[in-house]
Each structure stands twice: as C-alpha cells, then as structure tokens.
C-alpha positions in Angstrom: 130.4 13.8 -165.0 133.8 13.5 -164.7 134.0 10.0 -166.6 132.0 11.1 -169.7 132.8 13.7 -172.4 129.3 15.8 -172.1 128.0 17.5 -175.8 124.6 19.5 -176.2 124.3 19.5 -180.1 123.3 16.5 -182.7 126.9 16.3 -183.4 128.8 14.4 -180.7 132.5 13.6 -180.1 134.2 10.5 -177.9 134.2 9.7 -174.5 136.5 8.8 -172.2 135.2 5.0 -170.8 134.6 2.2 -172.6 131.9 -0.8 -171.7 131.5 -4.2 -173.1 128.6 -4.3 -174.6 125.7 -5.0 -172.5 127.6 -5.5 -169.8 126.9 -3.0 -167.1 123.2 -4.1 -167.8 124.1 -7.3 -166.9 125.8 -6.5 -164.0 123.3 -4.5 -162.4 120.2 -6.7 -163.6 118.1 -8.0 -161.5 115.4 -11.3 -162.7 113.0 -8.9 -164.8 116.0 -7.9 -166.4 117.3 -10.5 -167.4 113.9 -12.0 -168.3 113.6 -8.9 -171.1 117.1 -9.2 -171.9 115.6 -13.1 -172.8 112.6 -11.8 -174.5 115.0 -9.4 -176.9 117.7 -12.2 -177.5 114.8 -14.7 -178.3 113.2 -12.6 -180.7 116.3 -11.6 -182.6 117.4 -15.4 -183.3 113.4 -16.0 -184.1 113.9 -13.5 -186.8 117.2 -14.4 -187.9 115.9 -18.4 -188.6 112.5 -17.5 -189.9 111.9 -13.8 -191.5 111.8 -14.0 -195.5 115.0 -13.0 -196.2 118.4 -13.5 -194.2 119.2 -10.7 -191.8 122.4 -11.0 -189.4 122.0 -10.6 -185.8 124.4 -8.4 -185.7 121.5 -5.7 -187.7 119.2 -6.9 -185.5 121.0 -5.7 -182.6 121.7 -2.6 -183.5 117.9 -1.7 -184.9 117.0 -2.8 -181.5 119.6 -0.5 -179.7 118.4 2.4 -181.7 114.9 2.0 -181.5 115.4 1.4 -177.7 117.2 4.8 -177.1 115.2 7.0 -179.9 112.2 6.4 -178.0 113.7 8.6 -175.1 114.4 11.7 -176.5 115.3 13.6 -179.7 119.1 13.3 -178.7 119.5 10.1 -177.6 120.7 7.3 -179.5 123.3 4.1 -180.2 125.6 4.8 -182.8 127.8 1.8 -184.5 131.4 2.0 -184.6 131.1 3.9 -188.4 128.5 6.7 -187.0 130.9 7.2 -184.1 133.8 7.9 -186.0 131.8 10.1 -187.9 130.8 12.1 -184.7 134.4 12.3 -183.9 135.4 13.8 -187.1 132.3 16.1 -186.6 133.6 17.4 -183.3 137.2 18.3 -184.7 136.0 20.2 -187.3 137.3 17.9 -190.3 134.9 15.6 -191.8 133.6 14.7 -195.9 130.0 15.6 -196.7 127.7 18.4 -197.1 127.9 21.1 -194.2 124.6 20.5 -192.8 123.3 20.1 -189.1 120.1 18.3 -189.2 117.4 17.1 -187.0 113.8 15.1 -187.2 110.0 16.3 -187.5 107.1 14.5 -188.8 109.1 11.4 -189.7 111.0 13.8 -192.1 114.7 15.2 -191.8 114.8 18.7 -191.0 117.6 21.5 -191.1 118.6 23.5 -188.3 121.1 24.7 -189.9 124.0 24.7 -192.6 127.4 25.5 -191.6 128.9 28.8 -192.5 131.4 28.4 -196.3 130.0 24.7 -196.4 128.2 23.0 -200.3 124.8 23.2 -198.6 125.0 27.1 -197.2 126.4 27.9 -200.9 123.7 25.7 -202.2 121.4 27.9 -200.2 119.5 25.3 -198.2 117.8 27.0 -194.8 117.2 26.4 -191.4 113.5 24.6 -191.7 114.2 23.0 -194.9 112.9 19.5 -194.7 114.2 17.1 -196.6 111.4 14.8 -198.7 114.2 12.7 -200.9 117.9 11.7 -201.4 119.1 11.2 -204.4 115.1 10.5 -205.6 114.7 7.7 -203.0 112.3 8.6 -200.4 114.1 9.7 -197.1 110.3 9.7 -194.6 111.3 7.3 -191.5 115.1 7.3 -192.5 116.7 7.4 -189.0 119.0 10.5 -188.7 122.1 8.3 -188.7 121.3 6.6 -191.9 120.2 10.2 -193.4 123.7 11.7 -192.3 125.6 8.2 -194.1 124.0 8.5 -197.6 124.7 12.5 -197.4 128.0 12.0 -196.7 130.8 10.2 -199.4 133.7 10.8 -200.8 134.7 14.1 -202.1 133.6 15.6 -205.7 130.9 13.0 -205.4 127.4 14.8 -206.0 123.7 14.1 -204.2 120.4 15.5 -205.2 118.3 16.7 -202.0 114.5 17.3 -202.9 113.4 20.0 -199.9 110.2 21.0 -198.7 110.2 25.2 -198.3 107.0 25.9 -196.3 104.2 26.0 -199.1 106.3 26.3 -201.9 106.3 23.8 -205.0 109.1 20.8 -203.9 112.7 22.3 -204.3 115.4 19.9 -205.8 119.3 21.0 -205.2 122.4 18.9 -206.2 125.4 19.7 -204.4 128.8 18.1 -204.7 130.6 16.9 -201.5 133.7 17.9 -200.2 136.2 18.0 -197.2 134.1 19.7 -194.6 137.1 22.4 -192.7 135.5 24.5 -190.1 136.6 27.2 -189.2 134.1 28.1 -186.2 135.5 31.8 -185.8 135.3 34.5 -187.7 136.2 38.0 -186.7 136.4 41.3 -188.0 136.8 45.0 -187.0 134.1 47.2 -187.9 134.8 50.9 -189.1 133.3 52.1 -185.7 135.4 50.6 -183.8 133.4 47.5 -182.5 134.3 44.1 -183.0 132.4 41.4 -184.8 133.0 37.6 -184.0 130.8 35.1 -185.7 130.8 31.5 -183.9 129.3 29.3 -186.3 129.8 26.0 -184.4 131.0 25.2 -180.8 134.0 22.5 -182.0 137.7 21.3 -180.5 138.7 25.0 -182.0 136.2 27.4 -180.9 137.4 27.8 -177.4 141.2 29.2 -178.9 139.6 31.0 -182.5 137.7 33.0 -179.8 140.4 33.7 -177.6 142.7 35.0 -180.7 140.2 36.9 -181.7 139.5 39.2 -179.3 143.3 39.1 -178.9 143.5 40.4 -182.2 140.3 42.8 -182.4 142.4 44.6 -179.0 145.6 44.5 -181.2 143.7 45.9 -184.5 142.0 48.8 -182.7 145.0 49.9 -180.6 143.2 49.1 -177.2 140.3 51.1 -177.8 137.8 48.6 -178.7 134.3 50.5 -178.6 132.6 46.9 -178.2 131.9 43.5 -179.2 128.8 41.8 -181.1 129.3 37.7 -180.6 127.2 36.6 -183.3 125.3 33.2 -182.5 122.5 33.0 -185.0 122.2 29.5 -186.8 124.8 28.3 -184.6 123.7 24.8 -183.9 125.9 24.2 -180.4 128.6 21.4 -179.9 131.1 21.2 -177.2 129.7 22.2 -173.8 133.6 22.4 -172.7 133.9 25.4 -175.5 130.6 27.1 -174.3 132.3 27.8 -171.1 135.3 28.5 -172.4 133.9 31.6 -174.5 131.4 32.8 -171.9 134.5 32.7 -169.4 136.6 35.0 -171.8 133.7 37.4 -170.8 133.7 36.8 -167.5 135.9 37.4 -163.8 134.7 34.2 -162.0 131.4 33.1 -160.9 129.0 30.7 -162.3 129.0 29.9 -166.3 126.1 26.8 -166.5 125.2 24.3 -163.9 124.5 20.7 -164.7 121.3 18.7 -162.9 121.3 15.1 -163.9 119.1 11.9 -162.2 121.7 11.2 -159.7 122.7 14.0 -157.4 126.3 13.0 -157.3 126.1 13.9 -160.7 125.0 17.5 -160.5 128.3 19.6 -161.2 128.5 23.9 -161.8 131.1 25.3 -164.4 132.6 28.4 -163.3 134.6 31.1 -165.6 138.4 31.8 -164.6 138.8 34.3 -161.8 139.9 37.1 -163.9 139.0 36.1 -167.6 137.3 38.6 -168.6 139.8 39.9 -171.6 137.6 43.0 -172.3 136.7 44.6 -168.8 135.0 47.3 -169.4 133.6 47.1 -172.6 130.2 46.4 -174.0 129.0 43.4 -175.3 125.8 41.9 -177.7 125.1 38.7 -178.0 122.9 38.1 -181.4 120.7 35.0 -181.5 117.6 33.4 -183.4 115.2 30.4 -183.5 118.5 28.3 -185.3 120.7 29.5 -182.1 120.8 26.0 -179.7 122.3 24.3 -176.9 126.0 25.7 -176.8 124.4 29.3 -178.0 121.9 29.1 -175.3 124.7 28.4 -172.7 126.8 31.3 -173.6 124.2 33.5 -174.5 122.3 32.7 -171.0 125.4 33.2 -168.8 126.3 36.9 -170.4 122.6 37.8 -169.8 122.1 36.8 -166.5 125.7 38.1 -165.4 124.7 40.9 -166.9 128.0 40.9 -168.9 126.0 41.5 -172.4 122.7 42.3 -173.8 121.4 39.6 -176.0 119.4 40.9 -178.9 117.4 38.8 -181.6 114.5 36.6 -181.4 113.9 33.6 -179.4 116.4 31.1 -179.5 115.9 27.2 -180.1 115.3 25.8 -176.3 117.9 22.2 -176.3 118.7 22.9 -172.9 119.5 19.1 -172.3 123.3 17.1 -172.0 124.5 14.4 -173.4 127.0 12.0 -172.4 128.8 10.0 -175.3 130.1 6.0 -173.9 132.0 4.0 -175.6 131.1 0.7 -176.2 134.1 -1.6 -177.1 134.0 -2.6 -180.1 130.4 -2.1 -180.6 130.4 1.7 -181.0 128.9 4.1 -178.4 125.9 5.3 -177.0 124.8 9.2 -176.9 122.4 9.1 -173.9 120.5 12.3 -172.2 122.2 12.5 -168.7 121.0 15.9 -167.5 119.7 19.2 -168.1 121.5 22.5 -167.8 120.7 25.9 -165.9 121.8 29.1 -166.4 123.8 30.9 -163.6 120.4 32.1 -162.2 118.8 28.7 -162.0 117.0 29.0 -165.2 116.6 25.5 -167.3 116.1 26.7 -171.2 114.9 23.2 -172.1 112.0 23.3 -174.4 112.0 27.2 -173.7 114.8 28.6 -175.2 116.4 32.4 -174.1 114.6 35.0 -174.7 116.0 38.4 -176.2 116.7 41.5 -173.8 116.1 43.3 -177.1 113.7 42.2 -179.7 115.2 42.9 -182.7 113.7 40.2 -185.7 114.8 40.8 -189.4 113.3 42.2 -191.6 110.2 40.2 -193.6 112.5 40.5 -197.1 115.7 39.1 -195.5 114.0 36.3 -193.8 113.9 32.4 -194.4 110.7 32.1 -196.7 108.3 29.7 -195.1 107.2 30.4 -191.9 108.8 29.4 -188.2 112.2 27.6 -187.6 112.4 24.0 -186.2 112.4 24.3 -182.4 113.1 21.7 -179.7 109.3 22.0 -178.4 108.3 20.4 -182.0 110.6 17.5 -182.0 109.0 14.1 -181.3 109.7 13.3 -177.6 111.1 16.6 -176.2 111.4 16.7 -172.4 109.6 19.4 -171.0 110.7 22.5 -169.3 111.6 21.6 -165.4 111.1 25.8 -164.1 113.8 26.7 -162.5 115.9 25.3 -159.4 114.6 27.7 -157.2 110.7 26.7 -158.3 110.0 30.0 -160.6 108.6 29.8 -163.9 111.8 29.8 -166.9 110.9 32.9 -168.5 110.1 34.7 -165.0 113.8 35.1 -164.3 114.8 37.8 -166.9 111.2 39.5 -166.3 110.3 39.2 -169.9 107.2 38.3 -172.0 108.2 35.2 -174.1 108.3 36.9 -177.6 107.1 34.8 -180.9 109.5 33.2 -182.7 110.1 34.6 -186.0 111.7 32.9 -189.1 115.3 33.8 -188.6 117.9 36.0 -191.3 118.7 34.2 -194.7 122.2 32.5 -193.8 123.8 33.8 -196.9 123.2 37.8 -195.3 124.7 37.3 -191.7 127.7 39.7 -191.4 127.4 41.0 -194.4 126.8 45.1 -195.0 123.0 44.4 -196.0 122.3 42.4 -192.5 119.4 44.3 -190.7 120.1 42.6 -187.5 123.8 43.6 -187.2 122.8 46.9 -187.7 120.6 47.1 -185.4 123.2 45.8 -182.7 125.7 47.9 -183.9 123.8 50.9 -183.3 122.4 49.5 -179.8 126.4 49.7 -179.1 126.8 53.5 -180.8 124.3 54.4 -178.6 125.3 52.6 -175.4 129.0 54.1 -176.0 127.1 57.9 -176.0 125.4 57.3 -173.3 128.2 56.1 -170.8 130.3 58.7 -172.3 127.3 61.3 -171.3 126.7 60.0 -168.0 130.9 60.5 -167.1 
C-alpha cells in the first residue's frame, strides 16, 4: 500500500505512481486479453467512422473507462486529467464550487452531506436531498463526475438545484459559487469545562486543526479539561492518513484500523504513536449519525473498541471500503476499490456501519424532514459486509442490537445551544465526571 495514496470518501487526492495508459494491462495480458482489448479498440473506431454525428476517440475512451470501473462499486471510477485536479483541490481543502459531498441512488445524485460555512449548508440543502435538475436541465443518469463539473464554476457565478425532499412538493434553491476554504476543525470550550471539537471533513489539515485544538482546549481550561465530545455527524470522511492521525491523538499505541485487500502482501495495520494519547485520563464522546462515513467510521471504531471513548448517536453510514488513487500519465487517474478496513477488533463496517454505545437520536423537530439518510447498503453495487477477521458476525463484536437508522440533526443546529444531541453528550460526560469522582 505503500505505492498508492489510499482515501475512503467520494473526494480523492493524488497518488504517488504514475502508469501509461493501458500499459500495465498490456503487460500482464494474456491472448483473451488482448482479444477484449481488440473488441474495445474495434468498436471505438466503428463508432468514431459511422455513428451520426462525429465523436473523438478520445470521449470514447474515456466513457468506456468509466463505465468499466462504475460497474464495480459505488467508489470506483476513471477520472480525466480535469476531474483529477479537482480531487486534488478537494483534498487540500481549497477548491471553487458549492460545498457539497454527493453520492448516487436511483440514477439520481444524492447528498450526504454539505460542508460546514459552505453556499449549499447556508442554502440549507440536507443530507438525503436528491438532486432532480441543474440549472433546469435534467440531471437522472448524469455520472457523478459530470454532476460535480456543472456544479462547480467560477466564483459569484450562480446555479439553480431543483431537490427532491422525501414527499415534499420539488424544492428549487439557487446558490452562488464561491472559493470553497475548509476549515475541517472547529473547537470550543464549553462553560462546564468540556471540550467540543467539530471535524467536518477528514482533509491535508485535519490531522494538525485537531492536534491544536486539544492543545488549545488544555491551554483554555488551565489543565483541567472535564472531557471531550469529537463531533463527527455529517462528516463525509477523506484522508484515511488523518483518520489515524486523530484516533492516535487519543490513543498510547496499539492498533488504529487494519487494511485487507485481494493480495495478502497488501494487507497493512495502522497503529497510534506509543504515547499519543494528549488527554490521558480524561473522558471522551464520539457523536455520529447516518451522514457520519468512512474516515468517521475509522476513528469512531478505533475509540470504541479501545475503549478510549463512548460513541453516542445513531447508526453511522457503513463505507468501510479503500481506495487507492493511480495516476495515469497524462490520461488522468483511476480511483479503484483495493481493500476493505477493520476496526482494531477485527470488525469490517462495510455495508454495516458503527453502531452507537449510546443511542441517542434527535429529536423528531430538529431532524432532516423526509425520512432515512442515504446509506452505503442503498447504493447501486455496494459490496457486502465480509463479518469479521476472526469469522464473527459485524455487529456481534460490541454486543449490540443494530439500532434503526434515524434521519440525522438539521446541519444548520449542530453545536449550536439548541442541539439536542450535544446535550445529551454533554450530560453523559456531567454524569461520568460524578461518577468517577464518587467512586474515588
């Protein structure tokens, strides 16, 4: 894994190889090969000298590229050298558009989530939202990557999205584009004396926000932080590198996430630092919901089953699958699904997701109107849940029920005073604090 930059969200970054096009399938082929890579190659200039109107090769390929790899998986795909700068951009946390992390249902782009401070969270679009049009041109079959090039353009440009709500009448929103800065971590100290950090994306800067904010919550609260609520909710994933890095802030040593790929040579464990943990000693909730995914899961999994937290919320999304980015010279790169990862006790959260040590769903008034969240086990193509390495049924490891999914908080409400959910945590740490103070 060493070779490949590895990402678990829908927006990737770039790798560290790059392949001539086709040619490591050329190298490796043997006669059937080569026979298909005939059949694609004759087709392509058969189309190109006889469909109605001209169309270049060079579409061709790439339309055959992508429909080759979407058929895998939700998360694989070819993107050409534009989309891949794009996912670049995406990764370091700077990019023109919208704010929006989006996926596919039903032949229909769907929202996981928007990103915190973003056009389409102020806009108030939701996780769930689907969208029907773009600008009033229909956007049903649009592959993602086209979806994500006509949403972005250039700043104080404007788009009209036409979303589908549940049941509700067909929504239309116009939102002006800007310069896309996130800031992944936010932090804050609350009047009881716990500290609140919101991770709204895994990116190039989550891994250092994190680690300055719980340098500065320690700072703030003279030493005597009473706790610490990591808020994951809506927070889509990213860099799998950054995942570690913040469950290993919580951590002295031992296992963070294990990789399993096809090839056993491949099959690599992440471990936190030997003495990371920069709040020994003191409690820790992670919050999550059905919009929580891959990078969430990882960090979220890891506290739980080191028992270094207890993760409160409502199930979380289940993309418990890696992908490697490669570089194709001057054709772009592929995003291909290379593995699956497993919590420190084995567990794979693909098509499962992490399930809550404490329940805790918000209330009906303060949730997304119109039904369930998008979850991995309804995209087209999801791989199944493997059970764990040790043979044990996912869920069987933490001992609990699989709760329903509930439509997760309104994104506009999360850390603010009126968020249900935070309370709820906060006073799950009140209480912990008496109790330990009780039981010395």
């Amino acid at each position: 894994m060493t070779k490949h930059r590895l990402l678990i969200a829908t927006s990737l970054c770039a790798c560290l190889v790059a392949l001539p096009l086709f040619a490591a399938i050329a190298m490796q082929g043997d006669e059937s090969q080569a026979a298909d890579l005939g059949l694609i190659g004759g087709v392509i200039q058969l189309v190109n000298r006889n469909y109605v109107h001209p169309i270049g090769s060079d579409e061709l390929t790439k339309d055959v590229l992508k429909g080759m790899l979407n058929r895998l998986d939700p998360h694989s795909d070819y993107m050409d050298e534009g989309e891949f700068k794009q996912s670049q951009a995406d990764m370091a946390g700077r990019f023109g558009g919208l704010g929006i992390q989006i996926s596919e249902q039903d032949g229909l782009p769907k929202v996981i989530s928007p990103i915190d401070g973003t056009p389409a969270a102020r806009a108030g679009i939701e996780p769930g939202d689907q969208i029907l049009l773009i600008d009033h041109v229909s956007a049903r079959g649009m592959p993602l990557s086209k979806v994500v090039a006509v949403l972005r353009g250039n700043p104080g440009s404007s788009v009209t999205l036409t979303l589908l709500r549940g049941k509700q009448e067909p929504l239309e929103v116009t939102l002006t584009r800007e310069i896309i800065n996130v800031e992944s971590v936010k932090w804050k100290l609350e009047p009881d004396g716990v500290g609140y950090v919101r991770i709204s994306q895994f990116g190039e800067d989550t891994s250092s926000g994190f680690k300055s904010a719980l340098e500065k919550l320690q700072r703030e609260s003279s030493g005597k932080l009473k706790g610490l609520l990591v808020d994951l909710r809506n927070d889509p994933g990213g860099l799998l590198t950054a995942a570690i890095d913040v469950a290993g802030d919580l951590l002295d040593g031992g296992t963070v996430v294990s990789i399993r790929g096809r090839d056993a040579s491949e099959n690599h464990s992440f471990a936190a630092p030997g003495h990371g943990d920069m709040l020994a000693g003191v409690p820790v909730v992670v919050l999550i919901n059905g919009a929580s995914a891959s990078a969430s899961e990882i960090v979220a999994g890891a506290l739980q089953d080191r028992h270094r937290a207890t993760v409160m919320g409502t199930q979380s999304f289940g993309k418990g699958s890696v992908q490697t980015v490669i570089p194709l010279k001057g054709h772009g790169a592929v995003r291909l699904t290379t593995a699956l990862y497993y919590t420190p006790s084995g567990r794979s959260i693909q098509d499962e997701g992490i399930a809550p040590d404490v329940v805790a769903e918000a209330p009906k008034d303060q949730q997304i109107a119109g039904g369930a969240v998008l979850r991995e086990s309804s995209l087209t193509g999801a791989l199944a849940n493997p059970g764990s390495l040790n043979g044990s049924p996912a869920q069987a490891q933490t001992g609990q029920a699989k709760p329903i999914s509930s439509p997760p908080i309104k994104a506009e409400l999360i850390g603010k005073p009126d968020d249900a959910q935070l309370k709820l945590a906060l006073a799950y740490l009140d209480h912990s604090n008496q109790s330990n103070g009780q039981a010395r």
